[in-house]
C-alpha positions, -999 to 999 in steps of 0.1 A, spaced: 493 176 -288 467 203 -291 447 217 -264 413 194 -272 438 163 -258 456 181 -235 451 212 -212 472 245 -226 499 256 -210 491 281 -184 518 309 -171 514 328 -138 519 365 -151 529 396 -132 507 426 -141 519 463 -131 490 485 -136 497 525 -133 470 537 -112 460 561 -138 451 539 -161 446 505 -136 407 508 -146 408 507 -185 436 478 -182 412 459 -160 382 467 -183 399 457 -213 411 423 -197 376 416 -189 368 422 -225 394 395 -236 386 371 -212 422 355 -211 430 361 -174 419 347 -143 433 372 -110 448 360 -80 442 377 -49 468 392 -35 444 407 -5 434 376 11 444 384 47 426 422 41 389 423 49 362 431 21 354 464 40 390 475 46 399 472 8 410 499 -16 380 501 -38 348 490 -14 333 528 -17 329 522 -54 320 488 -50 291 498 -23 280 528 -49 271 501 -79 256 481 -55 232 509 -44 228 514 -82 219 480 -86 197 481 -59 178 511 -82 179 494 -112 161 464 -90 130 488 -82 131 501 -120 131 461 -133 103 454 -110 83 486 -118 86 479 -156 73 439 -150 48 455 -131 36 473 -157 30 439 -177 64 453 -201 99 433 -210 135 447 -210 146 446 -242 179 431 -249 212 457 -253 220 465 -285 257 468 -297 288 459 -272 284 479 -243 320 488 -225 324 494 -193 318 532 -186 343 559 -171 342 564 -135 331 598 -139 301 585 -157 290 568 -125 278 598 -109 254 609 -140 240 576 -140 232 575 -104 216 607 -108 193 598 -136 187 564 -118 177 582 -88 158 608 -109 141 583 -127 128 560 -94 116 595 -79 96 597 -105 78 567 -104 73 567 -69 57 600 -72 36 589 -101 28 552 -86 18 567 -55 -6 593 -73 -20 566 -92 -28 545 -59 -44 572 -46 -61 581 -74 -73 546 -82 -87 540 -44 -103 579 -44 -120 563 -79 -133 533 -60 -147 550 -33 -168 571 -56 -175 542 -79 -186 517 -43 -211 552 -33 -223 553 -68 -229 517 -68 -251 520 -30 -267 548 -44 -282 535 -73 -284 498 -60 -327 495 -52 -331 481 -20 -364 482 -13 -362 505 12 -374 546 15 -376 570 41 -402 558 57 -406 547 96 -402 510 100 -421 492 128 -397 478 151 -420 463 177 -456 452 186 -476 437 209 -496 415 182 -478 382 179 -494 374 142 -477 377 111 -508 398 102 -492 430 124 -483 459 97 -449 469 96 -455 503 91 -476 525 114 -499 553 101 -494 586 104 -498 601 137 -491 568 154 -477 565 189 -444 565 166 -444 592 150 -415 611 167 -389 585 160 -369 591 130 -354 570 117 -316 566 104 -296 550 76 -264 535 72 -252 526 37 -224 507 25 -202 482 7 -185 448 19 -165 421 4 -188 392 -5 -176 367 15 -180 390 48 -218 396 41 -233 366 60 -211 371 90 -220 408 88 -259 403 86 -260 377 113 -236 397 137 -261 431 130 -293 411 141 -276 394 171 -264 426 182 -289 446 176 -318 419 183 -334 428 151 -343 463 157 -331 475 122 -339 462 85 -310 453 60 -308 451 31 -278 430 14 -274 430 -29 -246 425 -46 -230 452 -75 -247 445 -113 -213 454 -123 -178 446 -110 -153 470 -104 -112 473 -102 -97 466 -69 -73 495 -68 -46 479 -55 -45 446 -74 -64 460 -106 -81 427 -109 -118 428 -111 -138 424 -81 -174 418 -71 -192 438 -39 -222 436 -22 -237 465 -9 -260 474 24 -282 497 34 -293 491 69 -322 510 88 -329 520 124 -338 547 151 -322 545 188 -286 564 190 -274 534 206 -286 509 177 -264 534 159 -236 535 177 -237 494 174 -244 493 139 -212 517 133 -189 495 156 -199 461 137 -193 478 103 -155 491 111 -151 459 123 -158 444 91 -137 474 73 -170 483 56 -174 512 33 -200 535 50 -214 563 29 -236 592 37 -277 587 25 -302 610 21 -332 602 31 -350 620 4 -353 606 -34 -346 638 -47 -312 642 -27 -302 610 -28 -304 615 -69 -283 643 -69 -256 633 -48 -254 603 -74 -254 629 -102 -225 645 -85 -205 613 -83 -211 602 -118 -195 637 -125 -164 634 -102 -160 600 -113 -156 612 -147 -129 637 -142 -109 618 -118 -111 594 -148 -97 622 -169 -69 628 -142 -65 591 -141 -58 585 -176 -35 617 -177 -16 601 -147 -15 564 -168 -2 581 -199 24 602 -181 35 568 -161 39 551 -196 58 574 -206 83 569 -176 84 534 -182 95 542 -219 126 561 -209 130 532 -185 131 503 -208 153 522 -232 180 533 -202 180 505 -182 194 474 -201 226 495 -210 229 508 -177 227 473 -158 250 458 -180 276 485 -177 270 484 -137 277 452 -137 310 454 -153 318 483 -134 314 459 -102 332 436 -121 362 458 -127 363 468 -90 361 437 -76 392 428 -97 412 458 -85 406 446 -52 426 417 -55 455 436 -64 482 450 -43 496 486 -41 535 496 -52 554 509 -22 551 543 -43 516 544 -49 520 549 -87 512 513 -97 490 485 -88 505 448 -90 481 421 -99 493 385 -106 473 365 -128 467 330 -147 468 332 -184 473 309 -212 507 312 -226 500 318 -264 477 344 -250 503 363 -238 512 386 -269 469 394 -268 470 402 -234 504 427 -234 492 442 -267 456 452 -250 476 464 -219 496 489 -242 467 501 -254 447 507 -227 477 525 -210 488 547 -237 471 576 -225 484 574 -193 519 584 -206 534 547 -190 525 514 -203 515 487 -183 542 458 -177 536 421 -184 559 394 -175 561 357 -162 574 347 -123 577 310 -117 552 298 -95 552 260 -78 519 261 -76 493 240 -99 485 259 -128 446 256 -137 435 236 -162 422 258 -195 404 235 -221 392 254 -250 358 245 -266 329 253 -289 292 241 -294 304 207 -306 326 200 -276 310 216 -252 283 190 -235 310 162 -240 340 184 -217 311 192 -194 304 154 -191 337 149 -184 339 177 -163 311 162 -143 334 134 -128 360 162 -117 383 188 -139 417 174 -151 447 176 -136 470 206 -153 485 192 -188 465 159 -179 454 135 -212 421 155 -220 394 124 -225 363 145 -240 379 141 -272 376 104 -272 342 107 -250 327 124 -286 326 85 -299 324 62 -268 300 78 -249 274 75 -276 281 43 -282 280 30 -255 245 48 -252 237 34 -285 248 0 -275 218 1 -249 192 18 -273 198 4 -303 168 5 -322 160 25 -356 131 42 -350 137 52 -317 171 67 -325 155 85 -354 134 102 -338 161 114 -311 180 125 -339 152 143 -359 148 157 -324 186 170 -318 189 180 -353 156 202 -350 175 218 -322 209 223 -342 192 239 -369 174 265 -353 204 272 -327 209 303 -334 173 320 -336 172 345 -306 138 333 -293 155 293 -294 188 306 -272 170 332 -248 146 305 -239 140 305 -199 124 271 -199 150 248 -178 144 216 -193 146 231 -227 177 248 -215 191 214 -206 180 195 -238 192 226 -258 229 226 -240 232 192 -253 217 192 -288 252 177 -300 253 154 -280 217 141 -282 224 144 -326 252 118 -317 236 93 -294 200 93 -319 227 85 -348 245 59 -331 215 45 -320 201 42 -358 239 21 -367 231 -3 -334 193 -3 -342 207 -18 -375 232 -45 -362 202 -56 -341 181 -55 -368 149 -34 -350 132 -10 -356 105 1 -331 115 -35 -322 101 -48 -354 126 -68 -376 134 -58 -413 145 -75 -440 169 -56 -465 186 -83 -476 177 -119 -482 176 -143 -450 209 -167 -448 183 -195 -436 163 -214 -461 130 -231 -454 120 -246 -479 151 -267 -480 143 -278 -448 110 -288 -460 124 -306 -488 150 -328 -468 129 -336 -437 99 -347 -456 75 -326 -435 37 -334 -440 9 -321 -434 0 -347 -403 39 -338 -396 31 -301 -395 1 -302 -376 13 -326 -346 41 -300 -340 33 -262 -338 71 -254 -335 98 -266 -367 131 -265 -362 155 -252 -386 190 -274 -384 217 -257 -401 235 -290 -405 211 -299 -432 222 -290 -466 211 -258 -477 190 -251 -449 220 -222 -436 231 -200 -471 260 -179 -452 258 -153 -421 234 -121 -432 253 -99 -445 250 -67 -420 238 -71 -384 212 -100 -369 195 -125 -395 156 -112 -392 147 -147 -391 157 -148 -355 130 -125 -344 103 -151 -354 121 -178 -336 110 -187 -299 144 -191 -288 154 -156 -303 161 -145 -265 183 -173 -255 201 -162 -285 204 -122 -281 212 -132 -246 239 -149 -251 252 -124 -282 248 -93 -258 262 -108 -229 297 -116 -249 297 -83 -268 288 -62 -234 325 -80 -222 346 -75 -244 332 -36 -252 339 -35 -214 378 -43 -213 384 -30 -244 375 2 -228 394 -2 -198 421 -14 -218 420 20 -233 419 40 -204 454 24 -188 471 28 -227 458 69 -221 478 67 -191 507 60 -207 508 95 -226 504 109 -189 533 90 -177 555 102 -207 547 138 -207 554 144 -168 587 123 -172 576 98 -151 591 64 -161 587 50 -132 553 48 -131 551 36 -166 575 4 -157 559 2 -120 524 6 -125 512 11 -163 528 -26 -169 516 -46 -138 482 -28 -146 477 -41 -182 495 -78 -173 468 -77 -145 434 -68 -163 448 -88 -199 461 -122 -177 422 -122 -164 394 -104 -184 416 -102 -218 420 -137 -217 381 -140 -211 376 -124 -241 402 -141 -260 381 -174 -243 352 -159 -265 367 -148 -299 383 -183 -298 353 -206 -293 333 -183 -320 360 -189 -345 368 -225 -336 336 -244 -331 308 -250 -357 270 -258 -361 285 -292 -365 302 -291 -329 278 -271 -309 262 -299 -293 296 -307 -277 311 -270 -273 325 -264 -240 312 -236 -218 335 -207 -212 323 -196 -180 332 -230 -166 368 -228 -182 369 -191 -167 355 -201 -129 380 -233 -127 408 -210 -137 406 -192 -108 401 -227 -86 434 -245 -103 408 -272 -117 390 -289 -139 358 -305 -150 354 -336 -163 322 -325 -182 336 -298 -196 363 -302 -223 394 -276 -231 392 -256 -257 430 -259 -269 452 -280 -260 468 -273 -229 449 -251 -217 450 -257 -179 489 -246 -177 485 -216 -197 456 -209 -174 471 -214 -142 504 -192 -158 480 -164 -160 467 -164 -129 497 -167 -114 512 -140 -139 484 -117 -130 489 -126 -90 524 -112 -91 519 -79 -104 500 -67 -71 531 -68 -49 549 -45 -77 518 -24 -82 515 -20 -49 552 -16 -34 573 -7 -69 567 34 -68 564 37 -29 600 21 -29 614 38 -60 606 74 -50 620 68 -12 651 56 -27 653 85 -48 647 103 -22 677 90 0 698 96 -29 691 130 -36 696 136 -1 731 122 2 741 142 -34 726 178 -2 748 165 20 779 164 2 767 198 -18 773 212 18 801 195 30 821 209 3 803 246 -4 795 252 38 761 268 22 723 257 23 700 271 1 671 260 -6 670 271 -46 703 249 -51 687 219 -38 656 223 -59 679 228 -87 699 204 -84 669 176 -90 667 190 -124 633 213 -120 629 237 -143 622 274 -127 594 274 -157 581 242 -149 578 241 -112 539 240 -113 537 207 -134 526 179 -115 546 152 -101 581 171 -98 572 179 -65 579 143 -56 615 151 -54 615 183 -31 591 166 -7 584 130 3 564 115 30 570 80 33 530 70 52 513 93 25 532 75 -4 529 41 7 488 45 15 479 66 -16 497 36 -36 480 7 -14 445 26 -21 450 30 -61 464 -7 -59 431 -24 -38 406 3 -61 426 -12 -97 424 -48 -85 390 -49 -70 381 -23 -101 389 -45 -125 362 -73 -111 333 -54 -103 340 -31 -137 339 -61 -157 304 -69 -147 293 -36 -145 298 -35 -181 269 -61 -184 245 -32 -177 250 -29 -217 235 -60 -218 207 -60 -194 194 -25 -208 199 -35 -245 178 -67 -235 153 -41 -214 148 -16 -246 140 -42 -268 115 -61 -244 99 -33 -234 95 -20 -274 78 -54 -278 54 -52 -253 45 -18 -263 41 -31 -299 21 -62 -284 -1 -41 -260 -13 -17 -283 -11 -25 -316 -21 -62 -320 -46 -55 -292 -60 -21 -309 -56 -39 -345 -77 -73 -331 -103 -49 -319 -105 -32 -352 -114 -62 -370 -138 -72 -350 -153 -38 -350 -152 -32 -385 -143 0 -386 -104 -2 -394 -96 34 -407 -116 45 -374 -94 31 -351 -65 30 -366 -59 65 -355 -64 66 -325 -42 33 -320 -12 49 -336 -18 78 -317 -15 59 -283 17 45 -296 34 73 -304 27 91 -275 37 60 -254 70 54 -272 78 90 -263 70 88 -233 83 56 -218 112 45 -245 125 76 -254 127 96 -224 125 72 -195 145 44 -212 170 68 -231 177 85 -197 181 49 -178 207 44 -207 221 79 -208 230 77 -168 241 44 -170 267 54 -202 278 80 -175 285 54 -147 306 32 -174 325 66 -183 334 70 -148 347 34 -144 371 40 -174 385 75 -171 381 85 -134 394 47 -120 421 41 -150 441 72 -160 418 104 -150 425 116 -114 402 147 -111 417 169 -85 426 199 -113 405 230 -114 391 250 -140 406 282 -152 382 310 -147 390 339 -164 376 371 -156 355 382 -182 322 402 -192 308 378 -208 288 361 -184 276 397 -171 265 400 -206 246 367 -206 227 371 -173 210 401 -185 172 388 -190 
């Protein structure tokens, strides 16, 4: 089988690198992407290996290349993607990057620091301009600071020649943030019980905070007084406050040229400012152009360390000896690149395969189809090595199963209109580099979401719904008017009884089934529910072990490829008598009764539950008559049939496998008897393991055996099948409570909105008025609650029925994932 249904073949290789050239054969490998490394250094610390000086050296770089990605997003500017396939670089390239990394940071530290201080020297000059020009009311004249008058009448100023007239009086000036102003005037007054006059504006204009750049508003002071203590308080209060206090003149005239003379430093620091800007931009261009190539080649660099670290050093010191994973039709690729990359070393690099009794990883190759469906099944745990692969089969039953929930035309329509939106445009740049999360999630499943909108559109169309409206594309198979014509129904007839029933015993009343999917007749019915009920309830059953049906069969292929005939007799076998004995003769119960019984007979049509509960009891009900004749034995067969398969299930491998055992160990003992020698290789060997196929799973049965472990793992998978089998079966009726869910819902929408919006409109009038905003509201609430928070109801419970059929039936989950080493998720991290 190919890979899709079955992991490759993996081969643990033997790598000897010469040291010479153990860099480009590493970098190479990455390239390729075909080898995961095992580490041979796992006892040696990360600090004590061979290669952690030129680990710690791109670390520093990247550290630099941290401060030059932050400087350049600072500067409101994007890395721009690499351009070509960048390699790893030389390791003698390491040191003139670091250089013109360093040289490069220098730089803008130097420049970023002369622009700070720039910037703040600006705003101090542009905060003194501003006090200077701001009018406060205030001049140079002597305020009055007490008097004996109490009245409001008492002058503030005194004339000249006054008993004041030796006091002079003193100015502070300044600038504070807004919301500090209050605080500040009320603190000033307290303190200095009102022997001053301030004056508080705020700036006309706003200017750039130099630190944030973001435009800011001040207010600006200008306080007078006389007393050198009043001073000395004023001066305290305003450094607590981190006020801006600039010198002022108390005359007009010097005040007015000490503003001229900022105006005029403002303008040349602007100059020096705009000189410093430019040169900074220029910084950043080199930058943006040196920087993407650099990280990514850093990175791999690290990369390519890292890997060396994991390898081991020849006794010699001429070669390094790394041991490796790889797919086995990779091998060729792999030893080809090695040759290559060694050739200038004078010796070429050695590839060959040692046997390993180890599990293998599992490698499953996939594309963009593939993709979201292995990661699905990944989800529930990674395959055992050279397990049955079941994202192959997923592609179909997982969205149908969805579909099977969500059936409805318009609704999978539009998921599909969606998805395919999404598939066309998949490879625009601006579509894949996308850093949006849920668009990252929608986008990583776009195939997946195309398959589940088109299986949706088939289901929408057995249940005949669409935007849980019925349609009619072909003719109804139920005819009223024959009805009509046969029961002689009259107008006093018609209008005594609201409700008419159709009877499809009457002649010509039922023409045939419809030809595709449910009649649309049913959807004007008022027992349309009872009927979908009991339609969806059936179908959900027999979907359900169908599929688990499937899942055992898928173990068979597991069984045959590991050699393991025993557990095909001993446990495949019990396992399908077991499920078909029960829940396949359920559904046989309900193929039967739909192709045995009429319209004719439904009035007296025995219940299948009833015929499925007493089969379990060993009895019967009077009420409730057989379907076939003799139906009671066959059923109490079954039961019984299905009853004796646990004791095999649960003691036939457990048994088998320690008998095995026993005799493998008597064929030792005579081996040695006769030879005198014990070696461990000859009593592997002679259980018939392959050296090349130690690693599969299940041949280690033979070399070791412990009796407890076999017996409980056995009586666990034996209680989880049986009790599995039960519960499964009725989870599988989720299909029918969220098919019936959708469909309700859809009609309440439809009722809630529409009739009400359309009732409104004719009473209003005004139809092409509100017609629009009625749609509207149901568009934007089908999106919102159907397709979304119904389709991911159905979507997680499609993922709960996938775990009951793979992960309980055939799929065990305790593989892991080949991870090669490779560059290309370096590549893809790079913003």
């Amino acid at each position: 089988m190919g890979s899709m249904f079955r992991s490759e073949e993996v081969a643990l290789v033997q790598l000897f690198l010469p040291t010479a050239a153990a860099y480009t054969c590493v970098s190479q490998l990455g390239e390729l992407g075909l080898v995961e490394f095992r580490d041979l250094n796992a006892s040696v610390s990360a600090f004590q290996r061979r290669f952690v000086v030129d680990v710690r050296r791109c670390e520093e770089l990247e550290k630099t290349f941290t401060f030059l990605q932050a400087e350049v997003r600072r500067a409101g500017l994007a890395l721009p993607l690499p351009e070509g396939v960048l390699l790893a670089p030389p390791p003698r390239d390491l040191l003139r990057i670091q250089e013109e990394s360093d040289r490069l940071a220098q730089e803008l530290r130097d420049v970023r620091g002369n622009q700070q201080a720039l910037r703040a020297q600006l705003h101090q000059l542009q905060l003194h301009s501003a006090v200077l020009s701001q009018g406060h009311g205030h001049g140079p004249q002597l305020a009055a600071t007490h008097t004996d008058m109490p009245l409001e009448r008492t002058p503030l100023l005194q004339a000249p020649g006054g008993p004041h007239q030796d006091l002079r009086v003193n100015f502070v000036a300044g600038a504070v943030e807004p919301h500090k102003a209050a605080a500040l005037e009320r603190l000033l007054w307290r303190a200095c019980r009102g022997f001053l006059i301030a004056s508080f504006r705020e700036t006309e204009q706003q200017l750039e905070d130099p630190v944030t750049g973001e435009p800011a508003t001040w207010t600006t002071f200008l306080i007078s007084y006389w007393g050198e203590q009043i001073g000395q308080k004023i001066r305290k209060i305003t450094d607590c406050f981190h006020c801006h206090v600039f010198p002022f003149a108390e005359q007009e005239e010097a005040r007015l040229g000490a503003l001229q003379q900022l105006q005029q430093q403002s303008h040349e620091l602007q100059e020096v400012l705009g000189e410093t800007e430019r040169f900074l931009s220029q910084v950043l261009g080199r930058v943006q152009k040196l920087l993407p190539p650099w990280q990514v080649q850093i990175r791999k660099m690290k990369a390519v360390y890292l890997a060396l670290n994991q390898c081991s050093v020849s006794t010699t010191h001429k070669c390094l000896i790394a041991e490796a994973w790889c797919a086995t039709r990779d091998l060729p690729t792999v030893q080809q690149a090695l040759q290559d990359s060694s050739s200038e070393a004078g010796v070429s690099a050695v590839v060959h395969r040692i046997p390993c009794r180890d599990m293998p990883p599992t490698l499953v190759r996939t594309n963009r189809f593939t993709a979201s469906f292995q990661g699905i099944v990944d989800a529930y745990g990674v395959g055992r090595y050279q397990e049955v692969n079941p994202a192959p089969y997923t592609i179909i039953t997982f969205p149908f199963l969805f579909a099977v929930m969500f059936g409805d035309v318009g609704h999978g329509l539009l998921m599909f209109l969606f998805a395919l939106a999404m598939v066309l445009a998949e490879n625009r740049p601006a579509v894949k580099t996308a850093q949006n999360e849920i668009w990252r999630t929608f986008f990583g499943g776009r195939y997946l979401l195309l398959l589940m909108g088109l299986f949706s559109v088939y289901t929408g169309f057995i249940y005949n719904e669409c935007f849980s409206r019925a349609t009619a594309i072909f003719p109804s198979g139920w005819s009223v008017a024959a009805m009509a014509n046969q029961s002689g129904w009259s107008d006093t007839f018609l209008a005594e009884h609201p409700l008419l029933t159709l009877d499809p015993n009457v002649t010509g009343v039922f023409l045939g089934p419809y030809p595709f999917g449910i009649d649309p007749v049913w959807s004007l019915a008022v027992n349309h529910l009872s009927f979908l009920n009991s339609f969806k309830m059936k179908m959900s059953v027999i979907l359900g072990v169908t599929h688990m049906t499937f899942g055992v069969v898928l173990g068979v292929f597991n069984h045959m490829h590991f050699g393991q005939w025993h557990r095909l007799l001993l446990e495949t076998v019990p396992e399908l008598v077991f499920l078909l004995a029960l829940f396949g003769y359920l559904v046989f119960l309900i193929v039967y009764k739909w192709l045995r019984f009429t319209a004719a007979d439904a009035a007296s049509a025995p219940s299948v539950l009833l015929h499925f509960i007493n089969m379990f009891l060993f009895s019967r009900s009077a009420t409730n008559r057989p379907l076939f004749p003799g139906q009671e034995v066959v059923q109490s067969v079954l039961v019984v049939l299905a009853l004796a398969m646990v004791p095999i299930l649960l003691l036939g491998t457990p048994l088998f496998l320690r008998q095995q055992h026993r005799r493998h160990a008597r064929r030792r003992q005579l081996d040695e008897d006769k030879t005198g020698l014990l070696d461990a290789s000859v009593s592997v060997s002679s259980q018939g393991l392959d050296e090349e196929k130690a690693e599969c799973p299940g041949d280690r049965e033979e070399a070791e055996f412990v009796a407890s472990e076999v017996f409980m793992h056995q009586a666990i998978h034996t209680i989880e099948f049986c009790l599995g089998c039960i519960s499964n079966t009725a989870s599988y009726l989720r299909l029918w409570a969220l098919s019936l869910a959708h469909a309700q819902l859809s009609e309440v929408l439809w009722a809630m909105v529409m009739r009400v919006g359309l009732g409104l409109s004719d009473e209003m009038g005004v139809v092409a008025v509100v017609l629009v905003p009625i749609f509207a509201a149901f568009a934007v609430m089908t999106v919102a609650i159907l397709l979304v928070m119904e389709g991911l109801s159905a979507f997680l419970h499609a993922l709960r029925l996938h775990w009951v059929e793979f992960q309980n039936k055939f799929y065990a989950g305790t593989g892991y994932k080949l991870s090669p080493f490779t560059f290309a998720v370096e590549d893809a991290e790079h913003p």
